[in-house]
N, C-alpha and C positions, 0 to 999 in steps of 0.2 A: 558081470561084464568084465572082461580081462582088455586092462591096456598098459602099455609101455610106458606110458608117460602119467605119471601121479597128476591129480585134478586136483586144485584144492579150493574148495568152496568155500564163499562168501559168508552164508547161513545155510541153515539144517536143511528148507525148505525149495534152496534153490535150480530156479530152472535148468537145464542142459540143454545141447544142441550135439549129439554122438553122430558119429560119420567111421562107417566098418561094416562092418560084414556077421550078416544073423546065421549061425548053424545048427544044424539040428545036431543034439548031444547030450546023452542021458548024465544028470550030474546028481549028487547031495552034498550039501555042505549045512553046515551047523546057524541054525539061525537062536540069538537071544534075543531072550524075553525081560521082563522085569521079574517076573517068576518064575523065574530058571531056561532051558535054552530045547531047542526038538530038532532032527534033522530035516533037512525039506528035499524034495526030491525035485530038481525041473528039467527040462525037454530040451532047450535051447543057450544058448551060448551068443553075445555078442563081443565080438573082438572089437574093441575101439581102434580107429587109427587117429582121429581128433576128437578133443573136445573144449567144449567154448560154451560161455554164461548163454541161455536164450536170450535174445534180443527182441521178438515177437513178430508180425507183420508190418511193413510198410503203411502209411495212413490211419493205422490204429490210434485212437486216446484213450 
């Protein structure tokens, strides 16, 4: 995901709520491991224009 404005999360684990635009776009970039690192190849591209903590649905407990 490419966005403008840095996110900075609460925990590792934490939800998001991304608002932008999905494109198709052949990419690789370098993923690490604990055991050293592989390139990964993906299809798609999302340009963030916001983002914000998830908050979930209305009436949920």
């Amino acid at each position: 995901m490419k966005s403008s404005t840095p996110f900075a999360a609460t925990s590792l684990f934490e939800g998001v709520m991304i608002t932008g635009t999905m494109r198709v776009q052949s990419e690789k970039k370098d993923l690490s491991f604990v055991d050293g690192s592989s390139e990964v190849a993906s299809g798609y591209l999302l340009e963030g224009e916001s983002i914000e903590p998830y908050q979930g649905d209305e009436g949920e407990e």
